[in-house]
mmCIF file of the N, C-alpha and C atoms, coordinates in Angstrom:
data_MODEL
# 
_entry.id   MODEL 
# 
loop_
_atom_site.group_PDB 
_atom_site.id 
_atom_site.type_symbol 
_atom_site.label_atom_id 
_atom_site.label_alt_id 
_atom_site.label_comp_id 
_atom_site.label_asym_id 
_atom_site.label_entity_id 
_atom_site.label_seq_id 
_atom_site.pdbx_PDB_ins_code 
_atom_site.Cartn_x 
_atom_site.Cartn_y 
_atom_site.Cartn_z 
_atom_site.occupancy 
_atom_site.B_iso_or_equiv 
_atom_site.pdbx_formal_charge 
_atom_site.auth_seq_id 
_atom_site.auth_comp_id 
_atom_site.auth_asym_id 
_atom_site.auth_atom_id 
_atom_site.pdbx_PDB_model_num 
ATOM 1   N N  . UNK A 1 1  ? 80.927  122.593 86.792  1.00 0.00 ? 1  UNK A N  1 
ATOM 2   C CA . UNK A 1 1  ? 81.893  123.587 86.381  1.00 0.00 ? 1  UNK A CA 1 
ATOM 3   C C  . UNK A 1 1  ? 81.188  124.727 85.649  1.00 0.00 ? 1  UNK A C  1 
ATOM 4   N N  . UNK A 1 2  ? 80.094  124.528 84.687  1.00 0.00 ? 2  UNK A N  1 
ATOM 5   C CA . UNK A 1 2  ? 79.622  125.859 84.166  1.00 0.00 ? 2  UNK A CA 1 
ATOM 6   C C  . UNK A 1 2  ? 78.862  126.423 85.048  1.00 0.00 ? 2  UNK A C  1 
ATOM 7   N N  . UNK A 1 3  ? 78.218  125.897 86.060  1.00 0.00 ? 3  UNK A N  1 
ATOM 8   C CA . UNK A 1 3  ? 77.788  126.461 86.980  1.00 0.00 ? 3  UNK A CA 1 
ATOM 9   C C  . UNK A 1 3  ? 78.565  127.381 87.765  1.00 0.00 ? 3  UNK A C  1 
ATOM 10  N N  . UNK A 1 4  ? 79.277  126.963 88.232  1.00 0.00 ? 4  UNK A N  1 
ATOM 11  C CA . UNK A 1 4  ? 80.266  128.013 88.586  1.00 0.00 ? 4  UNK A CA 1 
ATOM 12  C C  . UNK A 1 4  ? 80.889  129.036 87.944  1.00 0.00 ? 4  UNK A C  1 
ATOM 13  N N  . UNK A 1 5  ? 81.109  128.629 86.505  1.00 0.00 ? 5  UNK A N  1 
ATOM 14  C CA . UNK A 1 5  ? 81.561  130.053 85.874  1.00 0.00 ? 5  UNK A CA 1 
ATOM 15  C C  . UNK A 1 5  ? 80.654  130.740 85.820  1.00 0.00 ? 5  UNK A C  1 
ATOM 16  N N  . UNK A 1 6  ? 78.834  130.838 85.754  1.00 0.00 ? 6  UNK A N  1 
ATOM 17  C CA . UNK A 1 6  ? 77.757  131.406 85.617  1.00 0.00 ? 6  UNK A CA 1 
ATOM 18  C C  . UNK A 1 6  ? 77.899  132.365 86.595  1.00 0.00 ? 6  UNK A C  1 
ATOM 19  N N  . UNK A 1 7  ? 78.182  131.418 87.620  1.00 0.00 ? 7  UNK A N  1 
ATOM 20  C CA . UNK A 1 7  ? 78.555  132.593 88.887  1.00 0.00 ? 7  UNK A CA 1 
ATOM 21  C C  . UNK A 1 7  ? 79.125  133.318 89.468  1.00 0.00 ? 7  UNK A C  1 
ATOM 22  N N  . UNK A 1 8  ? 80.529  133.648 87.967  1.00 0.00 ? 8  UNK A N  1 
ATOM 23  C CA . UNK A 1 8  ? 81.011  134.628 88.536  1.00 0.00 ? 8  UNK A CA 1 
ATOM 24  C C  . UNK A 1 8  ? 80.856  135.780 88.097  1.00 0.00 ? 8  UNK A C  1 
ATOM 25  N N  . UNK A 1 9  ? 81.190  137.249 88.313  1.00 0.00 ? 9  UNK A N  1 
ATOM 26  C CA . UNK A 1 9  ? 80.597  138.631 88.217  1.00 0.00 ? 9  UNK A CA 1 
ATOM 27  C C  . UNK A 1 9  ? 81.927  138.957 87.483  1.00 0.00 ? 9  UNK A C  1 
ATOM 28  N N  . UNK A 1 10 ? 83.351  139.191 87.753  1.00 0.00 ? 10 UNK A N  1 
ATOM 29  C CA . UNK A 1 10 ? 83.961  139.900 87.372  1.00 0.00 ? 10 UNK A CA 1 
ATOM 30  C C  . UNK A 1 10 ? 85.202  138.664 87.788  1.00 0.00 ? 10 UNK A C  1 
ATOM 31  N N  . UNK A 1 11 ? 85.077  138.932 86.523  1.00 0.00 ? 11 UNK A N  1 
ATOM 32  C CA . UNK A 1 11 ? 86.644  137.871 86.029  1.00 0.00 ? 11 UNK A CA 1 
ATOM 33  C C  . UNK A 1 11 ? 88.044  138.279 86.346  1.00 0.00 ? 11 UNK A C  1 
ATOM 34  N N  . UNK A 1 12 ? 88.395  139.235 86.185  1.00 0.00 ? 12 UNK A N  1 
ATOM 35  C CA . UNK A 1 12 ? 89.705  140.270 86.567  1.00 0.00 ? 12 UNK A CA 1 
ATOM 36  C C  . UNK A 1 12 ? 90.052  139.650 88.206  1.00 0.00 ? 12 UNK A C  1 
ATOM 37  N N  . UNK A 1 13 ? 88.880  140.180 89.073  1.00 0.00 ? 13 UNK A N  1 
ATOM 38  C CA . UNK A 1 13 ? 89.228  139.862 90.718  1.00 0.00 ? 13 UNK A CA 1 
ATOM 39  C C  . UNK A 1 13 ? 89.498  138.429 90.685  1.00 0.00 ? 13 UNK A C  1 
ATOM 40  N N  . UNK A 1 14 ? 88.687  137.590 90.153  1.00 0.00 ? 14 UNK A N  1 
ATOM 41  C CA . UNK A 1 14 ? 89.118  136.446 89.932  1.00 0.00 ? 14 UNK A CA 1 
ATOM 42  C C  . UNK A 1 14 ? 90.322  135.989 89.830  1.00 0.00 ? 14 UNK A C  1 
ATOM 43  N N  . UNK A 1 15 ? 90.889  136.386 88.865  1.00 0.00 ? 15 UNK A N  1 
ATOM 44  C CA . UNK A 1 15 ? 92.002  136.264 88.224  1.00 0.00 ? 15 UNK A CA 1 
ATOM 45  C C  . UNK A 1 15 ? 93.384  136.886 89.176  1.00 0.00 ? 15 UNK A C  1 
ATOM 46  N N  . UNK A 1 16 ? 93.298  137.884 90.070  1.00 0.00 ? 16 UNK A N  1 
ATOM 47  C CA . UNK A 1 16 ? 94.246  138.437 90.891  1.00 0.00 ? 16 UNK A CA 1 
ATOM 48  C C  . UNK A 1 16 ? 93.230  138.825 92.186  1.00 0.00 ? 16 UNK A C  1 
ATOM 49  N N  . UNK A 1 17 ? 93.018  137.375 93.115  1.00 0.00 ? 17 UNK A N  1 
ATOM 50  C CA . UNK A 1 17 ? 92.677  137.372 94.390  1.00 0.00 ? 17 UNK A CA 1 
ATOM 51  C C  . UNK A 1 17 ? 93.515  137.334 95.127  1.00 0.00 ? 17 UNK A C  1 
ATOM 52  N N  . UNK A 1 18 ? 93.369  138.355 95.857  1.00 0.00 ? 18 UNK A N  1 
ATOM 53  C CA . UNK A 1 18 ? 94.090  138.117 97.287  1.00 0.00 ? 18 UNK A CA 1 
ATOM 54  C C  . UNK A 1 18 ? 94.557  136.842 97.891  1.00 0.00 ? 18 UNK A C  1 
ATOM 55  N N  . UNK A 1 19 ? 93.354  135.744 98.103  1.00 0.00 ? 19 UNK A N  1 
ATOM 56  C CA . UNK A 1 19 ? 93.826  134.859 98.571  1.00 0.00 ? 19 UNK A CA 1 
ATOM 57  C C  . UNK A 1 19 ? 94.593  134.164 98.336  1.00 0.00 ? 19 UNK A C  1 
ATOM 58  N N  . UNK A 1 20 ? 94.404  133.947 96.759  1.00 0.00 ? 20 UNK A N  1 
ATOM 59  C CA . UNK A 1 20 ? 95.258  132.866 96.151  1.00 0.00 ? 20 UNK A CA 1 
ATOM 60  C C  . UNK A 1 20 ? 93.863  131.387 95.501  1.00 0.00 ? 20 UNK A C  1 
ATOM 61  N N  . UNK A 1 21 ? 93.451  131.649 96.114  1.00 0.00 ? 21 UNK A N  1 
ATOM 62  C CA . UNK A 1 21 ? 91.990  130.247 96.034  1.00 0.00 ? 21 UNK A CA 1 
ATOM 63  C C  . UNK A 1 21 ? 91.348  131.263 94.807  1.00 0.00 ? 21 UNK A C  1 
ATOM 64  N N  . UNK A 1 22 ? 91.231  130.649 93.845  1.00 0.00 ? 22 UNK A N  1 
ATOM 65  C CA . UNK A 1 22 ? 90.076  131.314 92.730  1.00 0.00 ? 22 UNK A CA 1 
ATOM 66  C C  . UNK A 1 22 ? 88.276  130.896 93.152  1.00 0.00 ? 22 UNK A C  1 
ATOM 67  N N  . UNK A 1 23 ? 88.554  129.510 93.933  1.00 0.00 ? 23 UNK A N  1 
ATOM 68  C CA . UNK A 1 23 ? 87.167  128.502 94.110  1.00 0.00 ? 23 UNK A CA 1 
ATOM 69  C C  . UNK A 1 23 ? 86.322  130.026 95.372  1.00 0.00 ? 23 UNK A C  1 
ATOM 70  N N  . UNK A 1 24 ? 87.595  130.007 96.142  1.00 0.00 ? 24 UNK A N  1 
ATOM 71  C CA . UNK A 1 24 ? 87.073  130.621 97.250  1.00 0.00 ? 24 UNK A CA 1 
ATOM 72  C C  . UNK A 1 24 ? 86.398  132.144 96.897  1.00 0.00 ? 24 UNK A C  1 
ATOM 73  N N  . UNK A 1 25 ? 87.064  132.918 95.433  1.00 0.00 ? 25 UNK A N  1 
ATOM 74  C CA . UNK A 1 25 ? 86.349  134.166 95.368  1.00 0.00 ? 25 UNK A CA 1 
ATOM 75  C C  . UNK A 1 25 ? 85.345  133.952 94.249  1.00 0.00 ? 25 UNK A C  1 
ATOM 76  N N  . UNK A 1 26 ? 85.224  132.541 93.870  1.00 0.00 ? 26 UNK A N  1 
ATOM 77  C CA . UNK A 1 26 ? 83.832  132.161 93.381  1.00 0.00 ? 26 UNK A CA 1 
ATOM 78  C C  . UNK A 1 26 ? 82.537  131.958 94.000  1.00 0.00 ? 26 UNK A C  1 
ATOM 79  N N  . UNK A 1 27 ? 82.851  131.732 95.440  1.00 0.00 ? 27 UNK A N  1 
ATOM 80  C CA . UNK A 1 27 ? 81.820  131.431 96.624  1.00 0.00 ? 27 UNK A CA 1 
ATOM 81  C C  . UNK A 1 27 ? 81.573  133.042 97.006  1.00 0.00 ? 27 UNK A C  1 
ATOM 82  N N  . UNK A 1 28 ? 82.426  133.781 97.257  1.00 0.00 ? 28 UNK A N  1 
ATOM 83  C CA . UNK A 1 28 ? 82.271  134.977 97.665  1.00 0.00 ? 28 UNK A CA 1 
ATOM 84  C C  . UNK A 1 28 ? 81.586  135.843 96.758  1.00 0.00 ? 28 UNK A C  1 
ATOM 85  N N  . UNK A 1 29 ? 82.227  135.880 95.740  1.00 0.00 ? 29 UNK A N  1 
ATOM 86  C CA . UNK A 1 29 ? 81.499  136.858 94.275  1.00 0.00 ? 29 UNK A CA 1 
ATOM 87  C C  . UNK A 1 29 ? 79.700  136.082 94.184  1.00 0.00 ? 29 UNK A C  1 
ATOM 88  N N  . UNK A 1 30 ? 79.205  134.675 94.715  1.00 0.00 ? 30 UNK A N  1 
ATOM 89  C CA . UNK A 1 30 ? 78.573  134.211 94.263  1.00 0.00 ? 30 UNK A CA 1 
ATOM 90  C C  . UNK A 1 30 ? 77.336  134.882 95.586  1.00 0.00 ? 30 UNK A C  1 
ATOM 91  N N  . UNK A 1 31 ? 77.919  134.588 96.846  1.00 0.00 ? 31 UNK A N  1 
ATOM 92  C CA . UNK A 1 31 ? 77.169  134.586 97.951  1.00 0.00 ? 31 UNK A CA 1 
ATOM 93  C C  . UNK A 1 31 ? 77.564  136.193 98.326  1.00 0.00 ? 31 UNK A C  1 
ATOM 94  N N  . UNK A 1 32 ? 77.962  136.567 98.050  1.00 0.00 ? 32 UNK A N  1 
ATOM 95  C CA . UNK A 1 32 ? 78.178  138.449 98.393  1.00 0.00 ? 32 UNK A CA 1 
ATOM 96  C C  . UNK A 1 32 ? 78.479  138.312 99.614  1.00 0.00 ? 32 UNK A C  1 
ATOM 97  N N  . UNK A 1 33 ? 79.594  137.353 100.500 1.00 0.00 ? 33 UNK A N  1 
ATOM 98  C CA . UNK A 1 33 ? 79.964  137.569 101.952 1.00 0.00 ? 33 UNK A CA 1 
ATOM 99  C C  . UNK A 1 33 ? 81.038  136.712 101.824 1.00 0.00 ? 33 UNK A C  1 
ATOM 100 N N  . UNK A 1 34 ? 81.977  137.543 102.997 1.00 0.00 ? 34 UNK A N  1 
ATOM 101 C CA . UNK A 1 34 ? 82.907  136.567 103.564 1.00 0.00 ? 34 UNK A CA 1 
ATOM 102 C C  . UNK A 1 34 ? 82.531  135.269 104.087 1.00 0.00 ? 34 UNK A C  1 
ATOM 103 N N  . UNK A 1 35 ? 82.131  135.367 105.301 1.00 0.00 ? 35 UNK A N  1 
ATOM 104 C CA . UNK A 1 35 ? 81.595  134.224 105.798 1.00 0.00 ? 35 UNK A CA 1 
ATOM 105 C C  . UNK A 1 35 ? 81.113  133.006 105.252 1.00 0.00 ? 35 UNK A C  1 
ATOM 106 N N  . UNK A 1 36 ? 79.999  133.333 104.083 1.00 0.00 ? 36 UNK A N  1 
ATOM 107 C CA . UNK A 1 36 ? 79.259  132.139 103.652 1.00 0.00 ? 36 UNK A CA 1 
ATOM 108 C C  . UNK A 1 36 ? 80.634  131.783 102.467 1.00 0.00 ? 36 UNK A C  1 
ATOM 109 N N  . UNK A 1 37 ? 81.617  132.585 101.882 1.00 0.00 ? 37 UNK A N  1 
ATOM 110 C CA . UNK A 1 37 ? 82.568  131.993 100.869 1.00 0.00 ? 37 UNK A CA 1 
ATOM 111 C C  . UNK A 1 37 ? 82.728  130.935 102.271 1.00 0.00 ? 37 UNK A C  1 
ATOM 112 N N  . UNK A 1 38 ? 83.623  131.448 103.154 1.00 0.00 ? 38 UNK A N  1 
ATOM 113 C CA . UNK A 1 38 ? 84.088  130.649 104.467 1.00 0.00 ? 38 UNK A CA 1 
ATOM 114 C C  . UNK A 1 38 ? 83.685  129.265 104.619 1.00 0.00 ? 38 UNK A C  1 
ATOM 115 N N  . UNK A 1 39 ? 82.325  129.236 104.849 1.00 0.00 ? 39 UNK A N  1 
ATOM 116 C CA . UNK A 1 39 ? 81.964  128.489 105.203 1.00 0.00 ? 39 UNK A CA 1 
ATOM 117 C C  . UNK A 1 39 ? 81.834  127.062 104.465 1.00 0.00 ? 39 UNK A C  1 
ATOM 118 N N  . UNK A 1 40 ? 81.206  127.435 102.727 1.00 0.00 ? 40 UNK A N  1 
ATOM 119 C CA . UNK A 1 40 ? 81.590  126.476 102.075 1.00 0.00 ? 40 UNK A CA 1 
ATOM 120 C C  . UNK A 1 40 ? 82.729  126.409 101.609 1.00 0.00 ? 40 UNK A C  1 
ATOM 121 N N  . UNK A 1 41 ? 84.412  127.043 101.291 1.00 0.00 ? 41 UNK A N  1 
ATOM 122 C CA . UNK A 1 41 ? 85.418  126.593 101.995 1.00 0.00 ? 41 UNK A CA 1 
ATOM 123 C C  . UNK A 1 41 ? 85.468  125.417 102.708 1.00 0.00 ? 41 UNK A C  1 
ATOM 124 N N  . UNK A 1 42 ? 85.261  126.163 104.270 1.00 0.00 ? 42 UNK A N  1 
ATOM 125 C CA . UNK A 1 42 ? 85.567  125.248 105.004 1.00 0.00 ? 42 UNK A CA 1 
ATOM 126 C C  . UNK A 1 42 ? 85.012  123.273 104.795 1.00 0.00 ? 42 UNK A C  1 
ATOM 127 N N  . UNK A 1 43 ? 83.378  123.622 104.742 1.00 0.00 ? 43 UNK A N  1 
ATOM 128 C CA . UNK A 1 43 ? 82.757  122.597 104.320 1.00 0.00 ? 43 UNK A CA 1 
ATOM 129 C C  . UNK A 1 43 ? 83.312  121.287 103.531 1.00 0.00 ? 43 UNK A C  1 
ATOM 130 N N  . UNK A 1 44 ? 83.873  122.324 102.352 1.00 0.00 ? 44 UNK A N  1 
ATOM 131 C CA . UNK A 1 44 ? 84.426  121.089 101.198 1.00 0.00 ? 44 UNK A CA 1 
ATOM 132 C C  . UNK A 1 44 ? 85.965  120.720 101.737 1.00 0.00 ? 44 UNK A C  1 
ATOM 133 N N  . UNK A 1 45 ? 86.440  121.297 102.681 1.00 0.00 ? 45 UNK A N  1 
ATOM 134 C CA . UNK A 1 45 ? 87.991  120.912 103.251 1.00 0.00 ? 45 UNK A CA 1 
ATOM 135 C C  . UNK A 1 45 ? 87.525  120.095 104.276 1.00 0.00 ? 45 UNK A C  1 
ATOM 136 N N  . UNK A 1 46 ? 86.596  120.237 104.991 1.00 0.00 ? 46 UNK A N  1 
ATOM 137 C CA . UNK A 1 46 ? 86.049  119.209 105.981 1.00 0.00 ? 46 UNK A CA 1 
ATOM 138 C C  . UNK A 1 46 ? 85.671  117.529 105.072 1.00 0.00 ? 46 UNK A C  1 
ATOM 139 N N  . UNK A 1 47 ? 85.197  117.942 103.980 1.00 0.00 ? 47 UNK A N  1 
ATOM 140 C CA . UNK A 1 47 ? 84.674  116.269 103.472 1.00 0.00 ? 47 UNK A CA 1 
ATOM 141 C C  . UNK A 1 47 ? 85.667  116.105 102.390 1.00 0.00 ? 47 UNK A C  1 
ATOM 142 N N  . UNK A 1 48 ? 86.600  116.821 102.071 1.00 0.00 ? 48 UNK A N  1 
ATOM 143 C CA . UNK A 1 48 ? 87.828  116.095 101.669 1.00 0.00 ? 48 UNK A CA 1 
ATOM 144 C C  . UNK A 1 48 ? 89.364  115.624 102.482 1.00 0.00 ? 48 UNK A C  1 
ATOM 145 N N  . UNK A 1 49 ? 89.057  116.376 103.525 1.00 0.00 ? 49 UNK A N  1 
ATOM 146 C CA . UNK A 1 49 ? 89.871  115.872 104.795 1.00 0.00 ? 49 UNK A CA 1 
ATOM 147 C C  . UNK A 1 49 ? 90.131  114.621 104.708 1.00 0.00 ? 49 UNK A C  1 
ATOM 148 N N  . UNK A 1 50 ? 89.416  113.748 104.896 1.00 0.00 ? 50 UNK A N  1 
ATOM 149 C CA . UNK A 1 50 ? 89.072  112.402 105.626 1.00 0.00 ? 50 UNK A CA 1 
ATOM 150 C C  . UNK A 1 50 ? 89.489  111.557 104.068 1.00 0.00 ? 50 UNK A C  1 
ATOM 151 N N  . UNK A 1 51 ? 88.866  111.387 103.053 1.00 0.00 ? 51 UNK A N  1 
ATOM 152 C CA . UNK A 1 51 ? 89.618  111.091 101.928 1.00 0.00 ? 51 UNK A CA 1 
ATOM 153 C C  . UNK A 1 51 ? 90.648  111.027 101.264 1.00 0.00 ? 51 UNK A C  1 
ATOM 154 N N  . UNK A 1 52 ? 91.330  112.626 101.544 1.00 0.00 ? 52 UNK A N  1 
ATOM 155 C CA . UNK A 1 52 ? 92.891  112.384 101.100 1.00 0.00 ? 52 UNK A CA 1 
ATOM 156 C C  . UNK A 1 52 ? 93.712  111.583 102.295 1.00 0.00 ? 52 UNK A C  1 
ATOM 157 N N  . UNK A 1 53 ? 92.993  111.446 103.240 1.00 0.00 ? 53 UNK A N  1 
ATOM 158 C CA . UNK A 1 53 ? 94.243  110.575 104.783 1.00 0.00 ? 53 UNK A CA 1 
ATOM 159 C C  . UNK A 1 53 ? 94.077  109.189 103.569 1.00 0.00 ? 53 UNK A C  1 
ATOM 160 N N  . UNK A 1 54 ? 92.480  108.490 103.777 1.00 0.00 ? 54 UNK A N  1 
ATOM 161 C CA . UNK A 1 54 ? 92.625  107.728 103.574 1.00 0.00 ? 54 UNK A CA 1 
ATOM 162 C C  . UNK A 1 54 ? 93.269  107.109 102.321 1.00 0.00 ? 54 UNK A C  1 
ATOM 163 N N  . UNK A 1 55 ? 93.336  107.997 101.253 1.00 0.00 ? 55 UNK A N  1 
ATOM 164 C CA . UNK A 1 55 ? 94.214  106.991 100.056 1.00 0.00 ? 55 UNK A CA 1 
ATOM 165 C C  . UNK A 1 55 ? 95.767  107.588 100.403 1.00 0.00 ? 55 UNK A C  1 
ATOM 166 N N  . UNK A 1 56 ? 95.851  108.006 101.664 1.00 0.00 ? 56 UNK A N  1 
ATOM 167 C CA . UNK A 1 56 ? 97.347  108.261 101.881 1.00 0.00 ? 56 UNK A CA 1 
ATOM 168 C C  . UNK A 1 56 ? 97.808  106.444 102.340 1.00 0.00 ? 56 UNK A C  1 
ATOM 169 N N  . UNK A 1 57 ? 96.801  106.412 103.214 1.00 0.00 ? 57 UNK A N  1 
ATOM 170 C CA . UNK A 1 57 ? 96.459  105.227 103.955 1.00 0.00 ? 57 UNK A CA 1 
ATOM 171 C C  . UNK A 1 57 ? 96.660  104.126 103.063 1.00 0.00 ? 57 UNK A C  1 
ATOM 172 N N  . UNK A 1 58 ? 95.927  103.964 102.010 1.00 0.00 ? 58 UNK A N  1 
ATOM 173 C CA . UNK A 1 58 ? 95.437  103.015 101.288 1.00 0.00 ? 58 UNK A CA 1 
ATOM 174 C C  . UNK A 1 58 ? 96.974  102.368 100.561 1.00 0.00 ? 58 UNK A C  1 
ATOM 175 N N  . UNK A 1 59 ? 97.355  103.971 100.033 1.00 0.00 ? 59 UNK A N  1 
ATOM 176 C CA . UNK A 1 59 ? 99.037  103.791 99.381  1.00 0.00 ? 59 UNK A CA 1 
ATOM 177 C C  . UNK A 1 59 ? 100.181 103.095 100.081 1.00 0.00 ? 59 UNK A C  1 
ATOM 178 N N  . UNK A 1 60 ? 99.582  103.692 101.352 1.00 0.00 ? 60 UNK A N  1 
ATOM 179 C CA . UNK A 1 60 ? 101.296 103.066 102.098 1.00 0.00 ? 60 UNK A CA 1 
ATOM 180 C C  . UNK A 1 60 ? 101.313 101.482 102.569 1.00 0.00 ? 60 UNK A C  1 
ATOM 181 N N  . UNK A 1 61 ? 99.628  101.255 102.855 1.00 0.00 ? 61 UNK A N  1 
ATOM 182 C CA . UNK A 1 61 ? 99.543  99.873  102.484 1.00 0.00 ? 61 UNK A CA 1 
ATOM 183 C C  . UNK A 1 61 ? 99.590  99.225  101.664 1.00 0.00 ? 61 UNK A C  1 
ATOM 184 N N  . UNK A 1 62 ? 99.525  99.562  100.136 1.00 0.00 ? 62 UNK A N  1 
ATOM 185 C CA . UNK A 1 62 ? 99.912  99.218  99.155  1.00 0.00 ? 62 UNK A CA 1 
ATOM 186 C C  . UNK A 1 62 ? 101.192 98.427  98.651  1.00 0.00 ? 62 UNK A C  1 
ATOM 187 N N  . UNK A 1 63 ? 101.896 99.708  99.042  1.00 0.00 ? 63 UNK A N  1 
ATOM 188 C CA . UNK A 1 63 ? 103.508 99.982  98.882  1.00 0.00 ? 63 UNK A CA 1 
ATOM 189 C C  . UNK A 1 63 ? 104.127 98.542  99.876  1.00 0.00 ? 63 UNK A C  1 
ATOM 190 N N  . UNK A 1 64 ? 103.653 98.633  101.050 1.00 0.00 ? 64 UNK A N  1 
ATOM 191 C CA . UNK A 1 64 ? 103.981 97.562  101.704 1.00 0.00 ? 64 UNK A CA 1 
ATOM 192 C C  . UNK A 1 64 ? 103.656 95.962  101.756 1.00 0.00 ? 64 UNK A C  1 
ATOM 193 N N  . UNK A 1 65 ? 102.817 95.635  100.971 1.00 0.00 ? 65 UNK A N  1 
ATOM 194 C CA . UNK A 1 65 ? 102.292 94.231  100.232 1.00 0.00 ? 65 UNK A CA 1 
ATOM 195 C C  . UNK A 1 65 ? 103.174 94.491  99.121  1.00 0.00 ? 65 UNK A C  1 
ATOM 196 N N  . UNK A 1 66 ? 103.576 95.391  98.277  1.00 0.00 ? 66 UNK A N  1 
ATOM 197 C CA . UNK A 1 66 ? 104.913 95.288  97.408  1.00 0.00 ? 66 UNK A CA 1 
ATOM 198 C C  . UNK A 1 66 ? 105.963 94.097  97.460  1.00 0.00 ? 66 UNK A C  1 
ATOM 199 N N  . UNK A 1 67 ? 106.380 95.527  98.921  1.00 0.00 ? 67 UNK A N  1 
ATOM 200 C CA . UNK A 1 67 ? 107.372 95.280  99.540  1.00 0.00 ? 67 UNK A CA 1 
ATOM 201 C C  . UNK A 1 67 ? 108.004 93.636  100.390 1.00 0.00 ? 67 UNK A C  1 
ATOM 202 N N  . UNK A 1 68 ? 106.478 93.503  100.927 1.00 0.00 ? 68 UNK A N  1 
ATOM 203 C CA . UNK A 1 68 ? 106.667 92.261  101.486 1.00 0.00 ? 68 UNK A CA 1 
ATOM 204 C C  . UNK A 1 68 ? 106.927 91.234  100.269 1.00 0.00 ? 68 UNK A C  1 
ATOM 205 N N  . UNK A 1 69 ? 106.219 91.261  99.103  1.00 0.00 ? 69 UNK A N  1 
ATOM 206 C CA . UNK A 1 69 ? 106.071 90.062  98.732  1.00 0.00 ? 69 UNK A CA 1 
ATOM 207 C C  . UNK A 1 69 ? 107.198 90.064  97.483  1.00 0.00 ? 69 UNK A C  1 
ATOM 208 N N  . UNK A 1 70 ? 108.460 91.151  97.489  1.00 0.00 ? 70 UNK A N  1 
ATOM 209 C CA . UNK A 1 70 ? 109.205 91.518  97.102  1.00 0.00 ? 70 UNK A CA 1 
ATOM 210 C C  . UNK A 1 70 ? 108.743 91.993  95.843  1.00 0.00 ? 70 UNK A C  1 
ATOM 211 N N  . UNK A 1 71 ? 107.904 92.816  95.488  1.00 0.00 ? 71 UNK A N  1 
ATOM 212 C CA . UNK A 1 71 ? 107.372 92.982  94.321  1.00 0.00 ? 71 UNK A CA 1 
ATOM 213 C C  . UNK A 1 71 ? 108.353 94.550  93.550  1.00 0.00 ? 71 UNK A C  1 
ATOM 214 N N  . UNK A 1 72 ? 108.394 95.344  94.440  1.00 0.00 ? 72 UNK A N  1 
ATOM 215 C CA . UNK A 1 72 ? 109.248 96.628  94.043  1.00 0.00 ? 72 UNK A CA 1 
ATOM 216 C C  . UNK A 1 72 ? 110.492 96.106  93.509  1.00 0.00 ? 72 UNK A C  1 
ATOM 217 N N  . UNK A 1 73 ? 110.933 97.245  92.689  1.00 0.00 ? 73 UNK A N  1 
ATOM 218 C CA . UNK A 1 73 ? 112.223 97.597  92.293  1.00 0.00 ? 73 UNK A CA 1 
ATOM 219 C C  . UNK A 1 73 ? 113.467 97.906  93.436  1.00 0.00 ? 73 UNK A C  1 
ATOM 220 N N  . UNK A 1 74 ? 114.908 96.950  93.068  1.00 0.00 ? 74 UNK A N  1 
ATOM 221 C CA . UNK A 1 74 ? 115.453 96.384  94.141  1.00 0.00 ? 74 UNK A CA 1 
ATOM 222 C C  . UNK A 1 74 ? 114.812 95.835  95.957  1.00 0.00 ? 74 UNK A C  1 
ATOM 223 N N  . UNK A 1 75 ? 113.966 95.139  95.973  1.00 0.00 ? 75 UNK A N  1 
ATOM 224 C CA . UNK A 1 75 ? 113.320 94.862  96.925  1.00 0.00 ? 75 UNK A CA 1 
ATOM 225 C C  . UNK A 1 75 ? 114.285 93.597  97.548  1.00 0.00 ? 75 UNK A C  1 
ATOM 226 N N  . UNK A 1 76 ? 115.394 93.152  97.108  1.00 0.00 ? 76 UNK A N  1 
ATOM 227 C CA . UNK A 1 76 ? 116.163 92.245  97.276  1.00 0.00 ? 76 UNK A CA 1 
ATOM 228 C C  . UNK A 1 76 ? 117.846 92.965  97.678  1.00 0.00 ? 76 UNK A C  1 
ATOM 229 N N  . UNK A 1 77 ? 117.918 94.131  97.663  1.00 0.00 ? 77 UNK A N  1 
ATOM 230 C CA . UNK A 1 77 ? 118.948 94.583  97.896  1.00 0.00 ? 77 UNK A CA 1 
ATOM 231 C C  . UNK A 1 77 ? 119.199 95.138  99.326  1.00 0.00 ? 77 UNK A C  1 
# 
């Protein structure tokens, strides 16, 4: 994290980006291009992809060993 604040130039744009992503005009302000912001963007949405499925995954199997073994709230109704 302080690394990243090191790297940014001007706090203001920061603060009222276009995009909406602050991370993303930290890559940009950092790397002076669209593209390379882009790219690591994309990068870190690519290797958190696969992680958020799986504890989506993980939950609903969860929820359902609950369920089976009547463990939830009204699970008998």
């Amino acid at each position: 994290m302080i690394s990243l604040m090191f790297s940014v130039q001007d706090y203001s744009t920061l603060a009222n980006t276009n995009t909406g992503l602050p991370l993303a005009e930290i890559f940009r302000q950092a790397l002076q291009t669209r593209g390379g912001a882009f790219a690591l963007i994309f990068m870190l949405w690519i290797a958190l992809g696969p992680c958020m499925l799986g504890s989506q995954l993980s939950t609903g199997r969860v929820f359902w060993a609950f369920a089976r073994d009547d463990g939830l709230p009204l699970s008998k109704v």
